[in-house]
KOLMAR-61175 format. One record per residue (C-alpha): residue number from 1; residue in three letters; chain; x, y, z. Coordinates in steps of 0.05 Angstrom, whole numbers, plus 5000, padded with zeros to 4 digits. Example, Ala and Ser with C-alpha at 12.3 -4.5 7.8 and 13.67 -1.06 7.14 Angstrom:
REM KOLMAR-61175
{bavex 1 'ALA' 'A' {5246 4910 5156}},
{bavex 2 'SER' 'A' {5273 4979 5143}},
END
This chain:
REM KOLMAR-61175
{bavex 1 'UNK' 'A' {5433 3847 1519}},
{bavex 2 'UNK' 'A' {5377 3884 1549}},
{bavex 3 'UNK' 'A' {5373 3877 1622}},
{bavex 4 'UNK' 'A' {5305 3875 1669}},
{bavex 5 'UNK' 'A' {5286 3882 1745}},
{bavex 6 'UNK' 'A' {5277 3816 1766}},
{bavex 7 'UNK' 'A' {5216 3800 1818}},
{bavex 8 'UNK' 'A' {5234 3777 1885}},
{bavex 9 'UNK' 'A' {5176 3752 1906}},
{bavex 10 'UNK' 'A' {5124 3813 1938}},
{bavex 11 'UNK' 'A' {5070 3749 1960}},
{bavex 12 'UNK' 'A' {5107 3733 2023}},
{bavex 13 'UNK' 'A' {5075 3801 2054}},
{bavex 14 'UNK' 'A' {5006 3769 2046}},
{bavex 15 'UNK' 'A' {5021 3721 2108}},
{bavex 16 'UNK' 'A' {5032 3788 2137}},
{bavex 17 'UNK' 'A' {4961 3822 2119}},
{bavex 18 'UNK' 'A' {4994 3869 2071}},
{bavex 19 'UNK' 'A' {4954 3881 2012}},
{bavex 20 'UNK' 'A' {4994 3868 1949}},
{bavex 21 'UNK' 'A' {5002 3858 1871}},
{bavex 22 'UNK' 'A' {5025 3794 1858}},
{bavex 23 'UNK' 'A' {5075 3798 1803}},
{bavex 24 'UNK' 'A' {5117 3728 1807}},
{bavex 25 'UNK' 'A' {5075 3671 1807}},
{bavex 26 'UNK' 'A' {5124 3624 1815}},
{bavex 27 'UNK' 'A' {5147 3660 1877}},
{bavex 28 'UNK' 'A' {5075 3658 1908}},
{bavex 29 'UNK' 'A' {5082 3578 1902}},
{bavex 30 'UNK' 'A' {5147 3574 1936}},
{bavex 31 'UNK' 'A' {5121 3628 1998}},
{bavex 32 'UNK' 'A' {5063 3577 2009}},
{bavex 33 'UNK' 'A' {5095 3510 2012}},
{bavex 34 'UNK' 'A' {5157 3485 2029}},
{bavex 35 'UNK' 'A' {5190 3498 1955}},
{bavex 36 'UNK' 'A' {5223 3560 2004}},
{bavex 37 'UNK' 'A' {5248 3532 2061}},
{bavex 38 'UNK' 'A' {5321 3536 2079}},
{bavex 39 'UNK' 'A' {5380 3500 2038}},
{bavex 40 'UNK' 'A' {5455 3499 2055}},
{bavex 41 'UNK' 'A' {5490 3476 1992}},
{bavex 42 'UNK' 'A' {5559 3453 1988}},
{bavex 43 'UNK' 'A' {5611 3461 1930}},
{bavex 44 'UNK' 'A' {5664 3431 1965}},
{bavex 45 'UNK' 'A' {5684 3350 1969}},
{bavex 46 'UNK' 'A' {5695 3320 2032}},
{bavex 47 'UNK' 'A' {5770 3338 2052}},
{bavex 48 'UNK' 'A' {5785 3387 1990}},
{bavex 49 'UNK' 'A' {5790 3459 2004}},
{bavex 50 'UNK' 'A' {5765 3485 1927}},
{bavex 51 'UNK' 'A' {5690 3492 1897}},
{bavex 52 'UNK' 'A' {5678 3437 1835}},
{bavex 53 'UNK' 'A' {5676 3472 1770}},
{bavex 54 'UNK' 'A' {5705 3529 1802}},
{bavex 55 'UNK' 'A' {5774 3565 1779}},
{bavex 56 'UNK' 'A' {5818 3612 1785}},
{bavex 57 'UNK' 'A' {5837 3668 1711}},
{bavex 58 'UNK' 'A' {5903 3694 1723}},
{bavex 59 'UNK' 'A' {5900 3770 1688}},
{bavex 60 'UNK' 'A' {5964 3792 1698}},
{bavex 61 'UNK' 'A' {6026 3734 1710}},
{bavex 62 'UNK' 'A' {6073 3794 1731}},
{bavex 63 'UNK' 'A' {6035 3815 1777}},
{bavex 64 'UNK' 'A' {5982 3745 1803}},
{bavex 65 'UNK' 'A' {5922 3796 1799}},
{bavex 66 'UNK' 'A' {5858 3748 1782}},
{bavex 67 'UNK' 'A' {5788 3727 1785}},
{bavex 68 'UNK' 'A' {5761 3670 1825}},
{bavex 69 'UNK' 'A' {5700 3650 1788}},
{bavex 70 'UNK' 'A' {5647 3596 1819}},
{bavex 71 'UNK' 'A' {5637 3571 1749}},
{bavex 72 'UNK' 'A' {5665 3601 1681}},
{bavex 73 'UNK' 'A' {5621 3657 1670}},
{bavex 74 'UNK' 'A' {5611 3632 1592}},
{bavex 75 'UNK' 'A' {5591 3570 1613}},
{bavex 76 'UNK' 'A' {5523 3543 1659}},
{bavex 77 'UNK' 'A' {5519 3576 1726}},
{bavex 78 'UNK' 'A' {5496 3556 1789}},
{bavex 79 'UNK' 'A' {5420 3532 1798}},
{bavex 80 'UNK' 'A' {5400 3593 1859}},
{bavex 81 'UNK' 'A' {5329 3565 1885}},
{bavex 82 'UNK' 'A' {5285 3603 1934}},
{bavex 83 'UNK' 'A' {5320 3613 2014}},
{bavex 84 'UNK' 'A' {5385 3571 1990}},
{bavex 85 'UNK' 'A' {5465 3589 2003}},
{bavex 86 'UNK' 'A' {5520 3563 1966}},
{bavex 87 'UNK' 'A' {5587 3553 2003}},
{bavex 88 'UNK' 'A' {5642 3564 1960}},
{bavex 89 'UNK' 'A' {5722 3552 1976}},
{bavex 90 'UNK' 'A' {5781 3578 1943}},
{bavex 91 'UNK' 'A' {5837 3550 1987}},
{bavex 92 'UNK' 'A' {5873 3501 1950}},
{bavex 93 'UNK' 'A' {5890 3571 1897}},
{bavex 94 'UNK' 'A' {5927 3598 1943}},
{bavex 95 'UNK' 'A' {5890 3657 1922}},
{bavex 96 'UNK' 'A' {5886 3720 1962}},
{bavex 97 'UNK' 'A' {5818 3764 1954}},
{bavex 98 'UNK' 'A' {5834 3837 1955}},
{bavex 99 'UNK' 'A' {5756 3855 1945}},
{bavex 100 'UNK' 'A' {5689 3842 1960}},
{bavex 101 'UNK' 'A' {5642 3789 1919}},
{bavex 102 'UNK' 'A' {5596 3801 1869}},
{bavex 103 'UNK' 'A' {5536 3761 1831}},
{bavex 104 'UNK' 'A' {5499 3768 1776}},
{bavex 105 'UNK' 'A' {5437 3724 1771}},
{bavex 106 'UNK' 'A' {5394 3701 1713}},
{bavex 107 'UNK' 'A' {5341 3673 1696}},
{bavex 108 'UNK' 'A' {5369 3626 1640}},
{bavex 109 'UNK' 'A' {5431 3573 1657}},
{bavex 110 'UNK' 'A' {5472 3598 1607}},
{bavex 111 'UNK' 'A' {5460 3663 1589}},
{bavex 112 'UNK' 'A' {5527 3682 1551}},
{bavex 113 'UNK' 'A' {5506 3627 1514}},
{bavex 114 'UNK' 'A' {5483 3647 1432}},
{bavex 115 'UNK' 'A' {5417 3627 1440}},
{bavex 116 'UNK' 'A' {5402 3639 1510}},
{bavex 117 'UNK' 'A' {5332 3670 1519}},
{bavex 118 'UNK' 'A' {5334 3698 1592}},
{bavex 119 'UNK' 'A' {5358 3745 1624}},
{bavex 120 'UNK' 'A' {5423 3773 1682}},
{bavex 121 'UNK' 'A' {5420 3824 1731}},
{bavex 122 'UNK' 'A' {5482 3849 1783}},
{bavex 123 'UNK' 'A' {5443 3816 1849}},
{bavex 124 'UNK' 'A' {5438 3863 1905}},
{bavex 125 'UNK' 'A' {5402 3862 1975}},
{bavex 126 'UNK' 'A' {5364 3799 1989}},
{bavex 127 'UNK' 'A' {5387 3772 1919}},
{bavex 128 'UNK' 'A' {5454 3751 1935}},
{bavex 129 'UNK' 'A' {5466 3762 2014}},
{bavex 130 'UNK' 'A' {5546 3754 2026}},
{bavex 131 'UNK' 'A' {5586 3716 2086}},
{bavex 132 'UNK' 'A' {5654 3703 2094}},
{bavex 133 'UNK' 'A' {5673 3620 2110}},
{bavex 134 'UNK' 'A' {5719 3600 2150}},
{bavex 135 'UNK' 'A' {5802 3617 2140}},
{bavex 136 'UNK' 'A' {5854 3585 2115}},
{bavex 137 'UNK' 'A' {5937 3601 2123}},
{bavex 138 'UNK' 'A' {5981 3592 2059}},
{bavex 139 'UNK' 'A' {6052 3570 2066}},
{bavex 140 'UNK' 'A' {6082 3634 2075}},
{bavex 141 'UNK' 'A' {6037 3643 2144}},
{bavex 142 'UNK' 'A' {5985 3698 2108}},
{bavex 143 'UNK' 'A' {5921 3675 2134}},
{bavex 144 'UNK' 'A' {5865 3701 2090}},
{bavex 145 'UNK' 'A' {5783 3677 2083}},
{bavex 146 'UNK' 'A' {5776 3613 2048}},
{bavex 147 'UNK' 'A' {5711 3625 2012}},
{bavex 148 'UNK' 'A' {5646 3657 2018}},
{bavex 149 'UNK' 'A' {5568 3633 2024}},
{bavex 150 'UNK' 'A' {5525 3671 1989}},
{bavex 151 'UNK' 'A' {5446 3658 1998}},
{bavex 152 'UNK' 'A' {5376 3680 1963}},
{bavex 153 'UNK' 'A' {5339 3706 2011}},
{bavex 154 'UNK' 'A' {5280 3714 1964}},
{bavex 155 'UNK' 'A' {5230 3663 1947}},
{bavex 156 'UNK' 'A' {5248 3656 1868}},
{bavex 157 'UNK' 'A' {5291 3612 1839}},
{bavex 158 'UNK' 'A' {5341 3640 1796}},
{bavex 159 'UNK' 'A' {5416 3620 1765}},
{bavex 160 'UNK' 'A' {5480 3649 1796}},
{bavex 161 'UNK' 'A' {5544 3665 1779}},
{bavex 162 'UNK' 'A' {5602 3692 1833}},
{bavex 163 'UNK' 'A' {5670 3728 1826}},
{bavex 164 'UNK' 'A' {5716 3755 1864}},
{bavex 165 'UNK' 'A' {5787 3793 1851}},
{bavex 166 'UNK' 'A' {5844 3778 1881}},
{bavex 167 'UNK' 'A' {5923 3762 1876}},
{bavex 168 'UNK' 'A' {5958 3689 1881}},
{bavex 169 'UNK' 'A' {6027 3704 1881}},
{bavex 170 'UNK' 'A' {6074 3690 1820}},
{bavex 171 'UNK' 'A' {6122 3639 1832}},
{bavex 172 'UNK' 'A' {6188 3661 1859}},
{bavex 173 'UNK' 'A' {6257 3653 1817}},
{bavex 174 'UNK' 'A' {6293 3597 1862}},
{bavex 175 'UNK' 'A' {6358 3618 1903}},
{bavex 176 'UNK' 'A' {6425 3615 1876}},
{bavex 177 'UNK' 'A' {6464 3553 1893}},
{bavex 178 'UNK' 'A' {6502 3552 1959}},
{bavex 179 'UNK' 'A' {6577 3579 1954}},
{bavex 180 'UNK' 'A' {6625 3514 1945}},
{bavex 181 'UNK' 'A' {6687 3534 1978}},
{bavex 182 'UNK' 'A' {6700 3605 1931}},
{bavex 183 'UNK' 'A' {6759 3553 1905}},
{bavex 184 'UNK' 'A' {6802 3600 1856}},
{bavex 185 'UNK' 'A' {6851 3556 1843}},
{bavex 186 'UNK' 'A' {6920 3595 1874}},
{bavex 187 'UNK' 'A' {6950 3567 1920}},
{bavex 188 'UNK' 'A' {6995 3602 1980}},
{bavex 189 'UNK' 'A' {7071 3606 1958}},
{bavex 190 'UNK' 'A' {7112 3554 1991}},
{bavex 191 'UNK' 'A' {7179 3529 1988}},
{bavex 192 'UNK' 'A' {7207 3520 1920}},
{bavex 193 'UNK' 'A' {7270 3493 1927}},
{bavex 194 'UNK' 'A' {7236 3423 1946}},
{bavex 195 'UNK' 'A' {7284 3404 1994}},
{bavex 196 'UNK' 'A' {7263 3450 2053}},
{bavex 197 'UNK' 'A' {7334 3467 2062}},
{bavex 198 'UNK' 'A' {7362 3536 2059}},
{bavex 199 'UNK' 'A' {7433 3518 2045}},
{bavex 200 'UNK' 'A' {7502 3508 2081}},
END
């Protein structure tokens, strides 16, 4: 698929008396009104500690390397208008990020899909602006960062999708059953004459 720059919106520096080209119309409406102003979006429910529609690809069982994914990457992404940030949460996985996040926005929903007609980029700078959120401590006391927010800074409205790799530990053989008495079976020696009398 052939990729393109995508516009990030060069008509906010007109408030600023900067003389420019304006190459986005769509982001020229959202700097004048208030299609731009600030939006905190939440992918969590009330009292769960994991995203909807997010999930967790195992890539290696030996090891529990994987990819947290805010929505399957074949599938739609995540609507990304103007001056919003997403809070995503991983920490019902028990999944342990070992890098940093990346994005890739669009300009289609689905653009893995066969007969999607826009475009992806890897998002950088004010295109996908990272935080971590908040922390969470798995049962084995390793305290890690439960999620992320990521936010558009620019004024265009886009699609998003969000990844990061980490490990979730393979489950653990359970321990050997507890030693029951190491019974053999023998016995000391005792007395065999059965009358516990040496003689007379």
């Amino acid at each position: 698929m052939k990729l393109r720059a995508l516009g990030v919106g060069w008509a906010c520096l007109a408030t600023l008396g900067v003389g420019v080209a304006l190459v986005a119309p769509t982001a020229t409406t959202g700097c004048q009104t208030h299609q731009c102003d600030f939006e905190f979006i939440s992918t969590i429910p009330d009292g769960g500690f994991v995203s909807a529609g997010s999930d967790v690809v195992t890539l290696d069982p030996a090891t529990g390397y994987s990819l947290w994914e805010s929505s399957p990457i074949e599938g739609e992404w995540r609507d990304f208008p103007g001056n919003a940030m997403y809070g995503f949460g991983w920490g019902g996985f028990n999944f342990r990020p070992i890098g940093p996040p990346s994005a890739l926005v669009a300009t289609d929903p689905s653009p893995y899909a066969a007969d999607a007609g826009g475009t992806y980029v890897v998002a950088g700078g004010q295109l996908a602006e990272f935080s971590q959120s908040g922390l969470v401590t798995y049962a084995d006391g390793t305290q890690v960062a439960g999620g992320l927010n990521v936010e558009n800074a620019t004024c265009a409205h886009y699609y998003v999708y969000v990844s990061v790799y980490g490990i979730v530990p393979p489950p653990q053989p359970p321990p050997p059953p507890p030693d029951a008495g190491n019974d053999t079976g023998t016995d000391a020696p005792g007395d065999a004459s059965g009358d516990g009398d040496a003689g007379d």
